[in-house]
C-alpha positions in Angstrom: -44.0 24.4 23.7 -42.4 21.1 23.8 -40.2 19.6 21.2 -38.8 16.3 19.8 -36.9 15.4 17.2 -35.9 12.1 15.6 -32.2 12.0 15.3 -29.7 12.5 11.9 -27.0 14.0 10.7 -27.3 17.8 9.9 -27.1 16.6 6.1 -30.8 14.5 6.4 -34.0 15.0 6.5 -35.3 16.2 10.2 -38.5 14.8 11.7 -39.6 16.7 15.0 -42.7 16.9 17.3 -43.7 19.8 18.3 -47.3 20.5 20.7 -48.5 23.3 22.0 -49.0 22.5 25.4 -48.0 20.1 28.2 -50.5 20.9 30.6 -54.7 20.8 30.0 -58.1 20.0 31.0 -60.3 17.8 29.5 -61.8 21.0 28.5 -59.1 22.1 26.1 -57.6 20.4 23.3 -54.1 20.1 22.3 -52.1 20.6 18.8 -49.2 18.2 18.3 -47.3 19.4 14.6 -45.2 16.8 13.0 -42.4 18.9 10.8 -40.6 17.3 8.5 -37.7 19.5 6.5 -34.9 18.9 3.4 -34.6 17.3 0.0 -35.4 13.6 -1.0 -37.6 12.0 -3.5 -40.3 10.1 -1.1 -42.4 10.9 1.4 -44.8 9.2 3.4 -47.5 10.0 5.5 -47.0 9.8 9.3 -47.5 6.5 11.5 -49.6 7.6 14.0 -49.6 5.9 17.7 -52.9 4.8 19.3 -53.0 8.2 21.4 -54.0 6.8 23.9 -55.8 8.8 26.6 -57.0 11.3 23.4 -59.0 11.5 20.8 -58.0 13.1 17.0 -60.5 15.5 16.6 -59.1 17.5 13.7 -56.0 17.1 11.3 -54.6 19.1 8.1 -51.7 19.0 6.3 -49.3 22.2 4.9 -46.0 21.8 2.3 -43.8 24.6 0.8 -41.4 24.1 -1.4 -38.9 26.4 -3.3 -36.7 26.3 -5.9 -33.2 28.9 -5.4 -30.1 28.5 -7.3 -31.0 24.8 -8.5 -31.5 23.7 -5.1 -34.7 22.3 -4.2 -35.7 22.7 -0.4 -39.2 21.2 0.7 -41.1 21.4 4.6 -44.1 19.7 5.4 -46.4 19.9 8.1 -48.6 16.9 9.7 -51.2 18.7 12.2 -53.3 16.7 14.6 -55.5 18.3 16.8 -56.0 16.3 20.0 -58.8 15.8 22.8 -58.1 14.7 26.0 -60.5 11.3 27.2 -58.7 10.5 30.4 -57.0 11.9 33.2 -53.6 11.6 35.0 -50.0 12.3 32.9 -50.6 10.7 29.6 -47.4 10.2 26.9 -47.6 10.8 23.1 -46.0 7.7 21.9 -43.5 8.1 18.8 -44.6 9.4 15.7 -42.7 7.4 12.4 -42.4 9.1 9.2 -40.4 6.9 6.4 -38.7 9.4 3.6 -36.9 7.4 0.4 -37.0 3.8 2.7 -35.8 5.3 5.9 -37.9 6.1 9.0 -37.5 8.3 11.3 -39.4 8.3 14.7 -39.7 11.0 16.8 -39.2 11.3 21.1 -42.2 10.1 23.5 -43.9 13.7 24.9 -45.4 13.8 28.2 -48.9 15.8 29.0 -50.0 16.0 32.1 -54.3 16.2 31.8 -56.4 17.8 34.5 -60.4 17.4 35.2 -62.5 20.1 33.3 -65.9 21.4 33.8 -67.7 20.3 30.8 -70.7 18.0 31.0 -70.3 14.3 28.9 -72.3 14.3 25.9 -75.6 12.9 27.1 -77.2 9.1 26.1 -78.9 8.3 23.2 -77.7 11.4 20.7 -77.2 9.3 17.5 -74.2 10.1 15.4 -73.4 10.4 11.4 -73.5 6.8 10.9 -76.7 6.1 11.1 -78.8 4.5 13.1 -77.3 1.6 16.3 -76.8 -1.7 15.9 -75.5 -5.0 17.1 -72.2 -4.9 15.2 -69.1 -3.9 17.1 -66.7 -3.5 14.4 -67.3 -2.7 10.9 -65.8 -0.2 8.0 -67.2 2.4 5.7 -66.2 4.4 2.6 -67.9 6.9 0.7 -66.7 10.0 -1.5 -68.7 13.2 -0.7 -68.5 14.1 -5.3 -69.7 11.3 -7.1 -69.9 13.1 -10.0 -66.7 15.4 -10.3 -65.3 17.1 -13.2 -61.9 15.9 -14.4 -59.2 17.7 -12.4 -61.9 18.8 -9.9 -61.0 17.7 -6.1 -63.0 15.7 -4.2 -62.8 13.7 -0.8 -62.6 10.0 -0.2 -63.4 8.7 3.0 -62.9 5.7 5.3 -63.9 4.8 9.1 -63.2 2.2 10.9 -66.0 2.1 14.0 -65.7 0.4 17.1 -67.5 0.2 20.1 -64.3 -1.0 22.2 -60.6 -0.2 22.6 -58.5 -3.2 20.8 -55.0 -1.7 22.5 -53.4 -3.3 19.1 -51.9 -1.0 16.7 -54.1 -1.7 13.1 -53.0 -1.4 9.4 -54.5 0.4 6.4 -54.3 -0.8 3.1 -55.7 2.5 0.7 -57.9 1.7 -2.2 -55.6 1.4 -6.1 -56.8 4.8 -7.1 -56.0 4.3 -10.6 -57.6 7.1 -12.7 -56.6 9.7 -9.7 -54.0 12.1 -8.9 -54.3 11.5 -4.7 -52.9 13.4 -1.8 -51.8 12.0 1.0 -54.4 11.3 3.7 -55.6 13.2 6.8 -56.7 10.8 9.6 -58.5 11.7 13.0 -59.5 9.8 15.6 -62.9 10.7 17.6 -65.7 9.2 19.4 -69.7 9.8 18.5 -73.0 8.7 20.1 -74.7 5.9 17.9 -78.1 4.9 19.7 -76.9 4.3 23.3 -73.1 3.3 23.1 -70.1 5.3 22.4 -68.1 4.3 19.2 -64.9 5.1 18.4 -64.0 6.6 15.1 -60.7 6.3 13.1 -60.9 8.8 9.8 -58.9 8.6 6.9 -59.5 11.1 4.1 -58.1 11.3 0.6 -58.0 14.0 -1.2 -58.5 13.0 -4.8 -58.4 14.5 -8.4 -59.6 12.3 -11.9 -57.3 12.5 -14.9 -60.0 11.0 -17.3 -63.8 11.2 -17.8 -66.4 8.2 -17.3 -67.4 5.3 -14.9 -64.7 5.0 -12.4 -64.7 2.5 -9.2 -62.9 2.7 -6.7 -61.5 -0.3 -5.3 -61.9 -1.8 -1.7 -60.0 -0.4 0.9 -58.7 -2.7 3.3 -58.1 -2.6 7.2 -56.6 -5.5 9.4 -56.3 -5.5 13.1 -53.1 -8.2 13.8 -53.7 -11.2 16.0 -53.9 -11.6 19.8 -53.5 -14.3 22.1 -56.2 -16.7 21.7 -57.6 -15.3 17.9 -56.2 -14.5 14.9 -55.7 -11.2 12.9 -59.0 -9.4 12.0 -59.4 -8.1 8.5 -62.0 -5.7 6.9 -63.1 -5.0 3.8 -64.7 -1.9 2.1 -67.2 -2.0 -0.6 -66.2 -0.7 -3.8 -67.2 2.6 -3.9 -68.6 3.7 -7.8 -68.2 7.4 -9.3 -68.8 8.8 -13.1 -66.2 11.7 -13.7 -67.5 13.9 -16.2 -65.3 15.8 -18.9 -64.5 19.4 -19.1 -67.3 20.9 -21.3 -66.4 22.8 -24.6 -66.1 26.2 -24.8 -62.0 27.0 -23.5 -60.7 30.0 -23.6 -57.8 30.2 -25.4 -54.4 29.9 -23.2 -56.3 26.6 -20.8 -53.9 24.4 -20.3 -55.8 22.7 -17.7 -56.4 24.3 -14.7 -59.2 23.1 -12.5 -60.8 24.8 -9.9 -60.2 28.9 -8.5 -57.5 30.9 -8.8 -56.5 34.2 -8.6 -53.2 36.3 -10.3 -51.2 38.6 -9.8 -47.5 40.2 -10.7 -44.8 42.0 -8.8 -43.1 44.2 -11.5 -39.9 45.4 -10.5 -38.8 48.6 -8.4 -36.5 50.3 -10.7 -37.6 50.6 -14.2 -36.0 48.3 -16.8 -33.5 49.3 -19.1 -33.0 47.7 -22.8 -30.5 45.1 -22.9 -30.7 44.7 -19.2 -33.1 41.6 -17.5 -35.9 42.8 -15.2 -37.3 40.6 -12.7 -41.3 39.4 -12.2 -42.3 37.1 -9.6 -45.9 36.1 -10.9 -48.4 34.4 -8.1 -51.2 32.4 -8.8 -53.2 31.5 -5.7 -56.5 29.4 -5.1 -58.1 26.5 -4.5 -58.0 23.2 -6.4 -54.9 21.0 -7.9 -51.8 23.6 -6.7 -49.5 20.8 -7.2 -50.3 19.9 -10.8 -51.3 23.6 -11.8 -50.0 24.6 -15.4 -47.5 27.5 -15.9 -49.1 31.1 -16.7 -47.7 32.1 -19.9 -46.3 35.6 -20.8 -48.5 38.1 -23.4 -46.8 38.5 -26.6 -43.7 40.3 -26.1 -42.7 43.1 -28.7 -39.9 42.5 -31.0 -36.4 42.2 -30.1 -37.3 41.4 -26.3 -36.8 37.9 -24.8 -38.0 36.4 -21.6 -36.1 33.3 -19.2 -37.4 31.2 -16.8 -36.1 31.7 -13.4 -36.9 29.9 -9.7 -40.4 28.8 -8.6 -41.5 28.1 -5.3 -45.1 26.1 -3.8 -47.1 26.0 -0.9 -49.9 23.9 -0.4 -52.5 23.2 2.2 -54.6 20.3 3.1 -57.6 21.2 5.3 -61.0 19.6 5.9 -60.9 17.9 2.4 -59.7 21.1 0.4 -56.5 22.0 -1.0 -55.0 25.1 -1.3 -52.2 27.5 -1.6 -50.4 28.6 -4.1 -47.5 29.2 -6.7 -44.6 31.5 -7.2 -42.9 31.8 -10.9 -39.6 34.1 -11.0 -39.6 35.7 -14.8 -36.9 37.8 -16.3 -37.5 39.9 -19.1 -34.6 41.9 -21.4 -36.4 44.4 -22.9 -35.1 45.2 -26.8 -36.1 48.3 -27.1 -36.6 52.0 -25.3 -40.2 53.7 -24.4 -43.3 52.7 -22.5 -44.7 49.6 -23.5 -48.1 48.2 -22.3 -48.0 44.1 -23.0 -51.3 44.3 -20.9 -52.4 41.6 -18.2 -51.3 38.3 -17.3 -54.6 35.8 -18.2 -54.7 32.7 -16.2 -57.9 30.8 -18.0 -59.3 27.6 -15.5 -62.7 26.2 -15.3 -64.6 26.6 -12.0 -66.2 23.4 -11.2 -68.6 24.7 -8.7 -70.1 27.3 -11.1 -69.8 24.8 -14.0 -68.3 27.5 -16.0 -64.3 28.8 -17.4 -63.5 31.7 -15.9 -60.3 33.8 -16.6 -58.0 35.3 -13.9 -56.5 38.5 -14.9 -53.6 40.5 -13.0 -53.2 44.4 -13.6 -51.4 45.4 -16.6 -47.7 45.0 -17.2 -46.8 49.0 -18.1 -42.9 49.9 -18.4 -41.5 52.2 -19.4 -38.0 51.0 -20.6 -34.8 53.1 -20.2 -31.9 53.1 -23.0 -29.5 50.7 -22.1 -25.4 51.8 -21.3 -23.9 53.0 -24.6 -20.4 54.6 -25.5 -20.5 57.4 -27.8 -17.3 57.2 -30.5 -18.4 61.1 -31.5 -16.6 62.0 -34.9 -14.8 65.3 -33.9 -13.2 64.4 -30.4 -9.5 65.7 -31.0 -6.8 63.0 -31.2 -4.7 62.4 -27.9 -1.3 62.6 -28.3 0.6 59.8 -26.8 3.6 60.4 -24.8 7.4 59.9 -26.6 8.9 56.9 -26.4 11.9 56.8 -23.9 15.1 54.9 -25.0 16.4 52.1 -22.6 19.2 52.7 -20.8 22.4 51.6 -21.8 22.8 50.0 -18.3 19.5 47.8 -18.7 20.1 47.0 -22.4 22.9 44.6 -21.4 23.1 40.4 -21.4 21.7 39.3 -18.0 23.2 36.1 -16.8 20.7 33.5 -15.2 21.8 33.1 -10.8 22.1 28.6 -10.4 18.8 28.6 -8.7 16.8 30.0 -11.9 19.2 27.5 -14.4 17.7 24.8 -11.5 14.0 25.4 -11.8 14.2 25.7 -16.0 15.5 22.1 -15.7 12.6 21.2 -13.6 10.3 22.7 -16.2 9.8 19.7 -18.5 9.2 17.8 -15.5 6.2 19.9 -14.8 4.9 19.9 -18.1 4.8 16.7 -17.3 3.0 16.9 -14.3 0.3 19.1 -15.2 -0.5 16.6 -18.8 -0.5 13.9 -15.9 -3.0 15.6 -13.9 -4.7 16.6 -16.9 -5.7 13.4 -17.8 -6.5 12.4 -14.4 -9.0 15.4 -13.7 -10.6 14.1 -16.9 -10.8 10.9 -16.2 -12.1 11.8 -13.4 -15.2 13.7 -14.7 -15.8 11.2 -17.3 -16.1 8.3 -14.1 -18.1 11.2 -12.5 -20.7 11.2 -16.0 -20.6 7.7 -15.9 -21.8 7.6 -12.4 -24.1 10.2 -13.1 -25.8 8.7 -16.2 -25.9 5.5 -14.0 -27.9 7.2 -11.8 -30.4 9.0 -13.3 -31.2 5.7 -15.3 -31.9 3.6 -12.4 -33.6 6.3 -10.3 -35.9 7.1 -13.7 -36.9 3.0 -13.7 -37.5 3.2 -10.4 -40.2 5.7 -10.3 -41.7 4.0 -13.2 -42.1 1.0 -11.1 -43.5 2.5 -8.3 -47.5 1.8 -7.6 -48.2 5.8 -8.5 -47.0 5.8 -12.0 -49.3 2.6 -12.4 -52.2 4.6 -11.1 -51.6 7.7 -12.8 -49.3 6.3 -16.1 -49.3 9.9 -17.4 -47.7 11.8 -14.3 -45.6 9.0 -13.9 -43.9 8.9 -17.2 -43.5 12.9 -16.7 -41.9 12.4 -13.4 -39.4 9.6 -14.8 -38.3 11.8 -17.5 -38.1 14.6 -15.7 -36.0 13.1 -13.1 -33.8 11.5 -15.6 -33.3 14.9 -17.2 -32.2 16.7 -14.0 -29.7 13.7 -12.6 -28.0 14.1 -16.2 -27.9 17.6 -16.1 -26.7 18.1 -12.3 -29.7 19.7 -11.2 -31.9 19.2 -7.9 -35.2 16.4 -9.5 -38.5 18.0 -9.1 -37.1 21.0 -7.8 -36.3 22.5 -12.1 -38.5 23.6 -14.4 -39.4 22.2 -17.7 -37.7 25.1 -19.2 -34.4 24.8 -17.4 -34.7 21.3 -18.3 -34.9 21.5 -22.0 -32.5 24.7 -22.3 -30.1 22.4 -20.5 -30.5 19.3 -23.0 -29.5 22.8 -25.6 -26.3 23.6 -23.6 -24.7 19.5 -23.5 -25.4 19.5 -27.2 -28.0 16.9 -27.7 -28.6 16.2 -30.4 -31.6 19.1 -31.7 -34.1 16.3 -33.2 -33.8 14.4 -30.2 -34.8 17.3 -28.2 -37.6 18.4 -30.0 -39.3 14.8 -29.1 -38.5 15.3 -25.8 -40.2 18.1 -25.8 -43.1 17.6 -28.0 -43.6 14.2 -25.8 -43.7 15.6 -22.5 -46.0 18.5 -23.7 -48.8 15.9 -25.4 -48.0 14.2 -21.7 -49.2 17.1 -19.8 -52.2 17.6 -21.8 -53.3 14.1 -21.7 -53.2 14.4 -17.7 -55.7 17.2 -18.1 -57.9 15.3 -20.6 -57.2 17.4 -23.1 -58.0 16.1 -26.8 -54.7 16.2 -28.0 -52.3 13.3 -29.9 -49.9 12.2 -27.7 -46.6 11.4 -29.9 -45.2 8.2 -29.2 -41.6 8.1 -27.3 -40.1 6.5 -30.4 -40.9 9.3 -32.9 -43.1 7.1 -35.6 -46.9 7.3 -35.9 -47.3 10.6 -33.8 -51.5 10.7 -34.4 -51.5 7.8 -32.2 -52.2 8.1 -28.6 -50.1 6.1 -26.3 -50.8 2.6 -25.6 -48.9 2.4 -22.4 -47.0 5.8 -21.5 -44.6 3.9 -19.1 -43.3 1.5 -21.7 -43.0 4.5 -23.5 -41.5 6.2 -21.1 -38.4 3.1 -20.7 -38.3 3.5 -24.4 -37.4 7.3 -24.4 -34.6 6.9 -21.6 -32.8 4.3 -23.7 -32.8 6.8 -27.0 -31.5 9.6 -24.1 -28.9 7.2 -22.9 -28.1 6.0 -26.6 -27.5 9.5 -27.6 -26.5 11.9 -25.0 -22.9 13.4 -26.0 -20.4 11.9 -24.4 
């Protein structure tokens, strides 16, 4: 296996190459994994090289990411599954992958192809785009759902067909897939038979979810191939491509929150049984296909009295492959019982509709049994005899003198006002310090919360975006990792600076109403400002800007 990496500080994000072969016929294919590792805000998808010498025959994407001790720690990888079209020692040109405005490009890797037995595909087979004609470049896009549920993935694709090499490196403009959550795209390069010539394909596929219900049209997507000597740049246009996105139907189970598509879970109780006043650990997994990135949190049953239950880390991992998404998610839970005995809270229920069967189905794990130990006590029994304490010796006469103070020890109690002094002094500094420090801090999360509001996503999807800003806001404030805390450890955190409890209850009803309306969800979204809250939000993101000044207005100082 060969390797390259783009070069950085131990401290940044890494970008390496890594395939799986340096040596093959035209026979074989070759995997080339783009891995990219650490914690930052933005991420985008790979520039790809021409490859040339190979076609893309197959791609898919993977992420995890965890949660530990605040600390948010992501990996992502790019797969690209590549076909040898010409012999002799070939080089994989630089991959660049740009993460919060920086890129990173990774080292040239040599592969050395060698002739294969395999017959070429013979003349005339006609390929998936129909039948031939005269045109030698042209685009396409189509979406393989055109009538999806809300929250229910589905695939948009475009190709760009030629029946020569160009040798110039194009650009892609994606459609504005407003009314969409979208991952980021899979491309492949490959070449089909269309009548009698060869045509070379370039893929890029979105994987796409809808946040509302009705008509929905997707935009043009746009592809320009820059200018040469002797012509100007060449620029094509898709046509719009239409879709009608229907609603969830009635009928929810009580507990949906908004989980599209099929999912499984399950709960890993703890080794040792629990004891009352003590917490006990849960990981809870819920695994499937459909949105993993977006899915709602599973929610306890009802606990008995006197028992309480906190939030702990979570962790993701998500695949990309062939137009479907899966993976899963992992929810730490601790529970302090409040009482001794068995106790049966029965199964964890995970409701979610099933767009392929058209139907809600429920996910159930096994039953949470325990059976709860007494927790540490010390028994103050009523007839333990009293313990007689030993006499209390005189000092003697010898030690019960003056002691005079030596010059050294009359030296440092001069000194002593001094450091009095001293320690106020540094006192005040170490303050100041950590009030420049909140300052700084507040600064921050402000302009990094505006930011995302500005960014084309949160126009597309005003909903998530508002959520994100918040959220991100929320965690700079409150020292944690953004998008790597829950919504819990968020809130409890606005508890423990002291906000002000009114003002926390809005945040809190308003990113709630938030999530529901993501998940077309007939719910009234409050509005940021508190007044009116039957009316749904004209424009979440002004909104949104709204709610940080009140946050910034009245978080304690």
């Amino acid at each position: 296996m060969l390797l390259a990496s783009a070069p950085g500080a131990s401290a940044q994000p890494t970008v390496r190459a890594e395939i799986d072969k340096t040596s093959l016929s035209t026979d074989d294919t070759l995997l080339l994994t783009i891995i990219v590792t650490g914690d930052f805000q933005r991420l985008s998808p790979p520039t790809l090289p021409a490859f040339e010498g190979f076609d893309v025959v197959g791609t898919s994407y993977s992420s995890a990411t965890s949660l530990v001790n605040g600390r948010r720690s992501f990996e992502g990888r790019y797969l690209y599954q590549l076909r040898p079209i010409q012999l002799g020692r070939l080089t994989i040109d630089p991959v660049e992958v740009t993460i919060d405005g920086q890129s990173y490009r990774t080292e040239p890797l040599p592969v050395e192809v060698l002739p294969g037995s395999l017959p070429t595909p013979p003349p005339g087979a006609e390929g998936p785009f129909g039948s031939p004609d005269e045109r030698e470049l042209w685009v396409e896009a189509s979406v393989d759902t055109p009538t999806p549920y809300v929250g229910q993935a589905l695939s948009y694709t475009f190709h760009f067909l030629q029946t020569y090499r160009l040798g110039l490196q194009p650009s892609y403009e994606a459609p504005d897939f407003r009314g969409f959550l979208s991952e980021s795209p899979a491309q492949r390069v490959f070449t089909t038979r269309i009548g009698t010539r060869n045509v070379r394909v370039i893929e890029l596929r979105h994987v796409l979810f809808p946040t509302r219900p009705g008509a929905i049209e997707i935009g043009p997507a746009r592809f320009t191939i820059p200018a040469s000597l002797g012509r100007g740049p060449l620029r094509f246009v898709t046509d719009p491509v239409a879709l009608t996105v229907r609603p969830l139907p009635d009928g929810a189970p009580q507990g949906f929150a908004g989980a599209v598509g099929r999912f499984s879970i399950e709960v890993e109780l703890p080794d040792t049984p629990p004891a009352v006043g003590s917490p006990s650990r849960l990981l809870i997994r819920v695994k499937g296909e459909g949105n993993i990135a977006g899915l709602p949190e599973p929610q306890l049953p009802e606990l008995p009295a006197g028992w309480q239950s906190y939030a702990g880390d979570q962790a993701a991992d998500q695949q990309v492959d062939d137009g479907r998404v899966s993976g899963g998610r992992v929810y730490e839970r601790f529970l302090v019982p409040g009482s001794a005995g068995p106790v049966d809270l029965g199964p964890l229920r995970y409701p979610y509709f099933d767009p392929e069967s058209e139907r809600y189905q429920v996910a159930e794990s096994a039953p949470l049994r325990f059976d709860v130990a007494p927790g540490l006590a010390v028994d103050l029994g009523t007839g333990a005899e009293p313990v007689s304490a030993p006499p209390i010796r005189a000092v003697p006469a010898d030690l019960a003198r003056p002691v005079g103070l030596a010059p050294w020890q009359l030296l440092l109690l001069s000194l002593a006002p001094l450091a009095v002094v001293a320690i106020d002094r540094a006192w005040q500094r170490r303050n100041r310090s950590r009030r420049q420090a909140e300052e700084r801090r507040a600064a921050r999360a402000s302009t990094r919360a505006l930011d995302q509001l500005e960014r084309p996503e949160a126009r597309s999807a005003p909903e998530r975006g508002a959520t994100q800003a918040i959220e991100t806001y929320l965690a700079l404030r409150l020292g944690l990792a953004p998008g790597g805390s829950t919504r819990r450890q968020l809130l409890d955190g606005l508890q423990a600076a002291e906000v002000d409890p009114s003002l926390r209850a809005r945040v809190e009803a308003w990113l709630a109403s938030l999530d529901g309306s993501r998940f077309a969800r007939r719910e009234a979204l409050p509005p940021a400002g508190g007044a009116n809250p039957t009316a749904r939000p004209v424009n979440p993101i002004a909104e949104a800007r709204a709610l940080l000044q009140t946050l910034d207005a009245g978080w304690p100082e």
